[in-house]
C-alpha positions in Angstrom: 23.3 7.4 7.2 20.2 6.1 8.8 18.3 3.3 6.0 15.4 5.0 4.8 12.0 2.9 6.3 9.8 1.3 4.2 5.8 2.0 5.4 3.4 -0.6 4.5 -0.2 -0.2 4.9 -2.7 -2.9 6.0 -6.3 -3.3 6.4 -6.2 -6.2 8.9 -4.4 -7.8 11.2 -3.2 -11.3 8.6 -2.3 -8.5 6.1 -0.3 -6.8 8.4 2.4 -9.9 9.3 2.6 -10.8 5.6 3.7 -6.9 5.2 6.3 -7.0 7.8 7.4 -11.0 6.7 8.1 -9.3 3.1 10.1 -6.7 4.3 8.3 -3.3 5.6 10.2 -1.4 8.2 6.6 0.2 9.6 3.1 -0.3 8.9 0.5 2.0 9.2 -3.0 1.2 10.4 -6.7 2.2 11.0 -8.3 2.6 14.4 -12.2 1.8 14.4 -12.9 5.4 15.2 -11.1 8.3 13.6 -9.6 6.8 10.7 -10.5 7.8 6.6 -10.6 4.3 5.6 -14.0 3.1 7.4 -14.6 0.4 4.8 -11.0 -1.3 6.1 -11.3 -4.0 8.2 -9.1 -1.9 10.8 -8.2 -2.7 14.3 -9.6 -3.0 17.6 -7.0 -1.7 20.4 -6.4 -5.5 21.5 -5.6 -6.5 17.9 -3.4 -3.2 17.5 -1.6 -5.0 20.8 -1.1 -7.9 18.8 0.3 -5.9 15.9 2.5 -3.7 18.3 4.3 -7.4 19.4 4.6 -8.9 16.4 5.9 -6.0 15.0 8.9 -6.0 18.0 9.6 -9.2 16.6 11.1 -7.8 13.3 12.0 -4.5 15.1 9.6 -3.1 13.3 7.3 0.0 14.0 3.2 0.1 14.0 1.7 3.9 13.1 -2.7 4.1 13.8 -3.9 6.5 11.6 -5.9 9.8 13.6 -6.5 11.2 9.8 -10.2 12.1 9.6 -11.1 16.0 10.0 -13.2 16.1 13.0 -16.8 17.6 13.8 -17.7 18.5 17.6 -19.3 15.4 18.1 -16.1 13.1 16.9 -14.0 14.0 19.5 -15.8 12.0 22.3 -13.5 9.2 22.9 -10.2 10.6 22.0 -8.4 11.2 24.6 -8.8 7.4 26.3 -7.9 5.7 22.6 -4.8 8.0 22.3 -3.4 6.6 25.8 -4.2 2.8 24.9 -2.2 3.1 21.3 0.7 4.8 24.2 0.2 1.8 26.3 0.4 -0.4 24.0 3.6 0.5 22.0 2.8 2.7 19.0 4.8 4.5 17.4 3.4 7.2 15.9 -0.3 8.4 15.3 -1.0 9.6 11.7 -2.8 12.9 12.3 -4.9 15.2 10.2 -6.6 17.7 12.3 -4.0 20.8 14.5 -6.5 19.9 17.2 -6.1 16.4 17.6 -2.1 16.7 17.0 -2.3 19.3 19.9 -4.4 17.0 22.1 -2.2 13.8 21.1 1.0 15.9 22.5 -0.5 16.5 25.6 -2.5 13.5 26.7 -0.2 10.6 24.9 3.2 12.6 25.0 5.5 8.9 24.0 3.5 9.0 20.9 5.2 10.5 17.7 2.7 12.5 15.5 3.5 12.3 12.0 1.2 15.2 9.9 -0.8 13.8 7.6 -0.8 14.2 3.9 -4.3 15.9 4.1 -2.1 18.7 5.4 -1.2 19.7 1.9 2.5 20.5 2.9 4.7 20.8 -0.1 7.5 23.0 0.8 9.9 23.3 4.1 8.9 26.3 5.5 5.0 24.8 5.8 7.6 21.9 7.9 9.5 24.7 9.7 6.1 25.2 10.8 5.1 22.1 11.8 8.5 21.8 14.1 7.9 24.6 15.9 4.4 22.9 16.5 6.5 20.2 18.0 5.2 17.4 15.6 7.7 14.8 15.0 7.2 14.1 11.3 5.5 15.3 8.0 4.0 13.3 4.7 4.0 15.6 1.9 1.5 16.3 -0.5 1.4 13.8 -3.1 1.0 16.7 -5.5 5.3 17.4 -4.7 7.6 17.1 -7.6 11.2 15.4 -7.0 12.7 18.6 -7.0 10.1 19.5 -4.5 11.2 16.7 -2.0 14.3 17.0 -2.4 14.6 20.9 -2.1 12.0 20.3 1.0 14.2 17.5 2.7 17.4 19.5 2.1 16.3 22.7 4.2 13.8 20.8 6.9 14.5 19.7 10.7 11.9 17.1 10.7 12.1 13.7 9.3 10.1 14.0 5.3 7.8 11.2 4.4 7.1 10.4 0.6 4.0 8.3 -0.8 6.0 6.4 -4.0 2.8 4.1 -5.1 -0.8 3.3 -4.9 -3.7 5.6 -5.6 -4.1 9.0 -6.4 -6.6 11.5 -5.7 -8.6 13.5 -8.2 -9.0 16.2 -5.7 -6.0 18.1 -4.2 -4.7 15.9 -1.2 -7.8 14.1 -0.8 -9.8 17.7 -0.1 -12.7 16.7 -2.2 -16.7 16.8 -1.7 -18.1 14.5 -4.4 -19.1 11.8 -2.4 -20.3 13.8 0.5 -22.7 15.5 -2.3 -23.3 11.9 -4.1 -23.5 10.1 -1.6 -23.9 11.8 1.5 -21.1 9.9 2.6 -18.2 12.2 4.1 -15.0 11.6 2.4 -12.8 13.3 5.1 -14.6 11.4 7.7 -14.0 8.3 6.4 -16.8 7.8 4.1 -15.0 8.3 0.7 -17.1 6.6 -2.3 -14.8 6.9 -4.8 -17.2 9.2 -7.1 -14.7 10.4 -8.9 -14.4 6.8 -10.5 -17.8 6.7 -11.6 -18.7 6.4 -15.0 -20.5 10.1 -16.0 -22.6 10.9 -19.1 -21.2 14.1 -20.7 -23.3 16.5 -22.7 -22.6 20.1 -24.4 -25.9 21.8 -24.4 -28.1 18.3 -24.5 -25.6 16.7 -26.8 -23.4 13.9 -25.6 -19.6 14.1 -25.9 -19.1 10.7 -25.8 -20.0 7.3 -27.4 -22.2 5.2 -25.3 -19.3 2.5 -24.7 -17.2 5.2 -23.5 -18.1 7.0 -20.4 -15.9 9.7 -18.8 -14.4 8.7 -15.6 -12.1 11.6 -13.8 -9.6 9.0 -12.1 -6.2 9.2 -12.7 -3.8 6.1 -13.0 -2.3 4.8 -9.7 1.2 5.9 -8.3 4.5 4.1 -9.2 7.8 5.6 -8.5 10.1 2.7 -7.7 12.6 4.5 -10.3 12.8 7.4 -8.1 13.9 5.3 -5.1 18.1 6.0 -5.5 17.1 9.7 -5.9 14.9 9.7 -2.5 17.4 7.6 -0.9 20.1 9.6 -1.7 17.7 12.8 -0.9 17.8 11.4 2.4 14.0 11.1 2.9 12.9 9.3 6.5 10.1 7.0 5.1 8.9 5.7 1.7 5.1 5.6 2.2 2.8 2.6 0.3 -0.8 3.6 -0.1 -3.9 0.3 0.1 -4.8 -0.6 3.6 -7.9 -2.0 1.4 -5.2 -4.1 -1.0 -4.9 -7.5 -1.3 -2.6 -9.9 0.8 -1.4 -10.8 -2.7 -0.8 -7.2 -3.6 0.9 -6.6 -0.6 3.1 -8.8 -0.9 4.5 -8.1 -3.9 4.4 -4.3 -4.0 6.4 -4.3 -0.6 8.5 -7.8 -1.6 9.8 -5.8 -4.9 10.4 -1.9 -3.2 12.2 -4.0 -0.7 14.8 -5.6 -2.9 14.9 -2.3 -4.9 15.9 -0.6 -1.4 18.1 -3.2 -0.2 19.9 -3.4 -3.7 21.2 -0.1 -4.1 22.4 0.7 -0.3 24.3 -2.4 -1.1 25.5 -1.2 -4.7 25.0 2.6 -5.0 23.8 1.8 -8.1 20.7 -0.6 -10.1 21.1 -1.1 -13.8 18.5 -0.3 -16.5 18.0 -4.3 -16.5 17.3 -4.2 -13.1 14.6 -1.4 -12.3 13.1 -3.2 -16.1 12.7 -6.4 -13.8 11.5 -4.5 -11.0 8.4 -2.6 -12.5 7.6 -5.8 -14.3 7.4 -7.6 -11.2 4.9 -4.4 -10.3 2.3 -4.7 -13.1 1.8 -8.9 -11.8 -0.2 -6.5 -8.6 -1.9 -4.2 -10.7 -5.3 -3.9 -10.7 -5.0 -0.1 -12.3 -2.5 1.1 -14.8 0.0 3.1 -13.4 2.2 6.6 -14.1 4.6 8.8 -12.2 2.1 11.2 -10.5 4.3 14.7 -10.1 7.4 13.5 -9.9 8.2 15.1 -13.1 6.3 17.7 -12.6 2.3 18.6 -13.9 1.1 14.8 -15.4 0.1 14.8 -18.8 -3.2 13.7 -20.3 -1.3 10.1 -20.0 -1.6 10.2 -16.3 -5.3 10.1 -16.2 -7.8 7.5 -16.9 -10.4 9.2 -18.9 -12.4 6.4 -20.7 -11.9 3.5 -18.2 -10.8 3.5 -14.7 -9.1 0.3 -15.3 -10.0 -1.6 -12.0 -9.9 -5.5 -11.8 -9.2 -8.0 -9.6 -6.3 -10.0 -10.6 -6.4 -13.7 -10.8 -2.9 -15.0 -11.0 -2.3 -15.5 -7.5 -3.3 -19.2 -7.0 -1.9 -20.3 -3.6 -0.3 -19.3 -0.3 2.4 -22.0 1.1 1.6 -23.2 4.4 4.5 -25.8 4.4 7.3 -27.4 2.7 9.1 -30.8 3.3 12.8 -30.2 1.9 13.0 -34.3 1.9 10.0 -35.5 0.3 9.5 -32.0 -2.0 5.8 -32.4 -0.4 4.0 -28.9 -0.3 1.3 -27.6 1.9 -0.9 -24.7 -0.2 -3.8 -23.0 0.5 -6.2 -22.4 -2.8 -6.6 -18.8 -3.4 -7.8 -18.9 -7.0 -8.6 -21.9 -9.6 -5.9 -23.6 -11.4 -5.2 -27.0 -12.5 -1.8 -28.9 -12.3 0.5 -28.9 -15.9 0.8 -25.1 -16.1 3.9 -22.6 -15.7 4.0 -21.7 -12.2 5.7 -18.3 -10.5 7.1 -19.2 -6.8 8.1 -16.0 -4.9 8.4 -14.4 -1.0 10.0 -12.6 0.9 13.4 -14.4 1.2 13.9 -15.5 -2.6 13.9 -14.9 -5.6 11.1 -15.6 -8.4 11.0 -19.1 -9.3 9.4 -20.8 -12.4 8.2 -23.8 -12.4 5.3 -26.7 -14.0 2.7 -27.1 -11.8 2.7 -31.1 -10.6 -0.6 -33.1 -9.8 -2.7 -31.9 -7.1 -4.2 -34.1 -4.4 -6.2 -33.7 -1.0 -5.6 -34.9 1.8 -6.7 -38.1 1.5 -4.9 -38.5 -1.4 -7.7 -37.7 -4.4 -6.3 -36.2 -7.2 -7.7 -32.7 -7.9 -8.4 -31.7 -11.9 -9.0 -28.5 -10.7 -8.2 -26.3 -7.4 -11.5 -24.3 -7.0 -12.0 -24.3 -3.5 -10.9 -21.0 -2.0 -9.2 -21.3 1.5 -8.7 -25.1 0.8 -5.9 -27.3 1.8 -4.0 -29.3 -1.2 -0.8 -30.9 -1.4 1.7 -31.2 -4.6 5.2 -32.3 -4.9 7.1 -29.0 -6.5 11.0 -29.7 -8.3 11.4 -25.6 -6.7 12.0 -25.4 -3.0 9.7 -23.2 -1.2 8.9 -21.7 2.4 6.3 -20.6 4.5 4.7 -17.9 3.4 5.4 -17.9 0.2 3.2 -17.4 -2.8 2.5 -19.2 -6.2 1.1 -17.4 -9.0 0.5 -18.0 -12.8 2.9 -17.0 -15.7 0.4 -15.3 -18.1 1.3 -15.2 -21.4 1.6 -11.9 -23.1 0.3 -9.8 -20.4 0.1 -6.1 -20.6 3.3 -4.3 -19.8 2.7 -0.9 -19.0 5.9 0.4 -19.6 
């Protein structure tokens, strides 16, 4: 059985070696023109060469995202960009519209073209479809139960690609007008503002529904479905696909660090305890910046699901630095600040070849050997002694104390 590929997103190019240095198979990426994630860094074709040979490196696969719907004036340009992402070793293009599939097929024919989730397909005889199209393979809705991929994959000829975490959308598979009406920013162009995360005033014939602290959002909780992995593994899905090209290198790291070991762990045992997947989601939430649920898996979400009050967003603070070295002898390690901290608290060492370490934070010193009381710097270099071993790459975060667990 061929191991089922783990797809990473990234927004830019430093985000997209820490995704493939923690463990992702593939990564998927935005173009500067005819992506749906405009506000992304994204990537200029010589940075997507860049990407294409690192990427070799790990034997892993680079995907350029085609996704946005296209008006007659967006096509100009097409045709040249799809032959540089052939000539520079992509994989696969990431494609919304028939016509631009079509086009791809003809003009770039070493590229795969994966349909896009925009597509709406939820059943295998919308794939059959797509095969006889030629396309090489489909995302399904993120609407799709279990059953549904599963049933899907079983009767299909084309490899099946599965979202299992990151955001939802209010609308059905992202088909949604809000911000274009809003905003006048398109949201199948690339423009997407999110409206449906707003907070909105309610009212019932001029009489508010709500308390004044509690405004109405229509966003739902974020996707998590790492305890679906053995089932969509043994389903024999193709790819297990992780939405936030606009995440954090922190969040990347861990989301893709932890569905890694989960994937790794049961091809080698067949099997992951209670205990295990417990440790697993835990290790989730320390990303989180939204709560999180099961989108369809199990069918219509309940009223759970959704975040009706708050939309729960946040930027998360217990990253605090990035290891740029490590001297085994003298226990001497290189960080990089990311957020403040002192030295004398408990301390979370983890990356992609390890597993979580605690630790008490030593004294910090620069360079020049002044002692820090506090890292507050961001992007400086500091140097500690730490009784853990580390590597390159990894990351230290804070323990909090009675954080939120979700589950």
């Amino acid at each position: 059985m061929k191991k089922i590929e783990l797809l990473a997103p990234a927004g830019d190019l430093e985000r997209l070696k820490l995704a493939i240095r923690y463990g992702a198979d593939a990564v998927y990426i935005g173009g500067k023109k005819f992506s749906l994630r405009s506000r992304a860094s994204n990537f200029g074709i010589e940075q997507i060469k860049e990407a294409v040979q690192f990427a070799n490196e790990y034997e892993a696969h680079i995907h350029v995202t085609i996704n946005m719907l296209p008006h007659e004036e967006d096509f100009e340009g097409l045709e040249e960009y799809l032959k540089q992402l052939e000539e520079a070793g992509v994989t696969a293009v990431i494609v919304a519209s028939f016509a631009i599939m079509k086009f791809a097929k003809r003009v770039a024919p070493k590229l795969e073209v994966h349909v896009s989730t925009q597509h709406s397909s939820t059943n295998s005889s919308v794939v059959s479809f797509w095969k006889s199209m030629g396309m090489d393979r489909v995302v399904l809705a993120r609407e799709c139960s279990l059953k549904d991929i599963v049933e899907t994959t079983k009767h299909s000829k084309v490899p099946i690609e599965a979202f299992i975490h990151g955001g939802m959308c209010i609308s059905y598979s992202g088909r949604c007008t809000l911000s274009n009406n809003m905003t006048t920013r398109d949201a199948n162009r690339g423009g997407c503002a999110q409206s449906c995360r707003w907070k909105y005033r309610l009212y019932e014939d001029g009489n508010p529904l709500h308390k004044e602290d509690q405004l109405f959002s229509m966003s739902s909780k974020d996707l998590c479905a790492i305890e679906y992995i053995p089932a969509l593994i043994d389903a024999q899905v193709a790819s297990l696909k992780i939405e936030g090209r606009m995440k954090s290198q922190y969040y990347i790291a861990t989301v893709i660090g932890t569905y890694r070991k989960c994937i790794d762990a049961y091809y080698e045992t067949k099997k992951i305890s209670p205990e295990l997947m417990a440790t697993y989601k835990q290790e989730l939430t320390k990303a989180e910046n939204r709560r999180t649920a099961i989108g369809f898996y199990d069918g219509m979400p309940k009223s759970s699901a959704h975040l009706y009050g708050v939309n729960g967003s946040g930027v998360s603070q217990e990253f605090i630095a990035y290891v740029l070295d490590y001297n085994k002898e003298t226990k001497v390690a290189t960080l990089e600040v990311r957020n403040n901290f002192t030295a004398n608290i408990q301390c979370e060492a983890f990356g992609p070849h390890k597993q979580n370490q605690k630790f008490m934070m030593n004294t910090l010193y620069t360079q020049d050997n002044e002692v820090l009381e506090v890292a507050k710097t961001p992007m400086q270099v500091i140097y500690t002694t730490l009784d853990v071993e580390v590597s390159k790459h990894d990351m230290i975060r804070k323990v909090m104390i009675n954080k939120e667990n979700v589950y």
